[in-house]
C-alpha positions in Angstrom: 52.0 16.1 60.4 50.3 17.9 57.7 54.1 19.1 56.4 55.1 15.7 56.1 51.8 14.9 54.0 52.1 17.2 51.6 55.6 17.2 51.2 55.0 13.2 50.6 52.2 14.2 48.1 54.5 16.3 46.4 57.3 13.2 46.2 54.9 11.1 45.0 53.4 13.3 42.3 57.2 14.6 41.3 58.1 10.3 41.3 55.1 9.7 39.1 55.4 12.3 36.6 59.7 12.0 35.9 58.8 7.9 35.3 55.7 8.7 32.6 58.0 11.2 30.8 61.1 8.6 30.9 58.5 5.6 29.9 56.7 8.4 27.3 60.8 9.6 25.7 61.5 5.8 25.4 57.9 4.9 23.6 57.7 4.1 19.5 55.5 5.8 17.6 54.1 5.2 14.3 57.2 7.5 12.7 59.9 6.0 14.7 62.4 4.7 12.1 65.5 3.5 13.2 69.3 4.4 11.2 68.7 1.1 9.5 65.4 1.8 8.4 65.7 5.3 7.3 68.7 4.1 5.2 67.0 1.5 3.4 64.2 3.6 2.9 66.8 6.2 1.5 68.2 3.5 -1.2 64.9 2.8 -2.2 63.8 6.4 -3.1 67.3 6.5 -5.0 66.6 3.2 -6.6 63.2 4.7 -7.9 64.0 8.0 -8.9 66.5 6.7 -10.9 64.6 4.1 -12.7 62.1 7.0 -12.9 64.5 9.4 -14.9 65.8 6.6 -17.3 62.7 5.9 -18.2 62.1 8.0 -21.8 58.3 8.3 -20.9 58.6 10.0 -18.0 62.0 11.7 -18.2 60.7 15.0 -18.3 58.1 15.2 -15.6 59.3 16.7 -12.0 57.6 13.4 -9.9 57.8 13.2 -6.3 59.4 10.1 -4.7 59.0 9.3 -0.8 59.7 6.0 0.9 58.7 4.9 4.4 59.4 1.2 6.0 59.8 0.0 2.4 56.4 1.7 1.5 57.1 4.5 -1.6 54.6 7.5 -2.1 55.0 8.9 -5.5 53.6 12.5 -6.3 53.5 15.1 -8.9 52.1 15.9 -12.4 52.3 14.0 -15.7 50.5 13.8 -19.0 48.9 10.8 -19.3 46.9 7.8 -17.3 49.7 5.2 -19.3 52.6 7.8 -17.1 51.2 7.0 -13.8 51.0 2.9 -14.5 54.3 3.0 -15.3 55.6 5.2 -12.6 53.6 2.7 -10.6 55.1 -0.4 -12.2 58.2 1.2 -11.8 58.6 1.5 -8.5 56.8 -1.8 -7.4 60.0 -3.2 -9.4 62.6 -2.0 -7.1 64.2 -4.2 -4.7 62.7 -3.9 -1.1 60.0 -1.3 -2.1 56.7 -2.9 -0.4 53.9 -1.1 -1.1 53.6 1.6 -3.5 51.2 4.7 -3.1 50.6 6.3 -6.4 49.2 10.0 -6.1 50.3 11.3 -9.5 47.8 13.2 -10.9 47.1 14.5 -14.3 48.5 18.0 -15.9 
């Protein structure tokens, strides 16, 4: 009798843990992006760098462009306050860009 308990325990315990780690590898999380998303998100950071680059102010300054679910993070150095408005303004501009996180700093 004590056999069959434990080797019951031992079913239950193996049934609970294989359906948490098949309801845990089908959960989102906050960094799920699916192929949709992460290609929009890629056009985006294209769509900004560019506008970034043919912009004559801040051609020459190596700035950082990351977007996620539309949301782009802009990071690097440049020389003045007026640089990181426009970097700013730039990429609020682009198509589909939501929110715009603007961590340049100054040289």
């Amino acid at each position: 009798m004590k056999k069959l308990q434990r080797l019951l325990t031992i079913f239950l315990c193996f049934g609970l843990i294989t359906t948490s780690a098949g309801l845990l590898g089908c959960s989102t999380t906050a960094s799920h992006e699916s192929t949709g998303q992460y290609v929009d998100d890629s056009v985006i950071t294209s769509k900004v760098k560019a506008a970034i680059i043919n912009d004559m102010a801040l051609k020459g300054f190596q700035i950082n462009v990351k977007t996620y679910q539309g949301v782009v993070q802009l990071s690097g150095f440049v020389d003045t306050p007026d640089n990181i408005r426009r970097a700013g303004e730039l990429a609020r501009n682009v198509k589909g860009v939501t929110d715009v996180k603007n961590d340049l700093t100054l040289k």
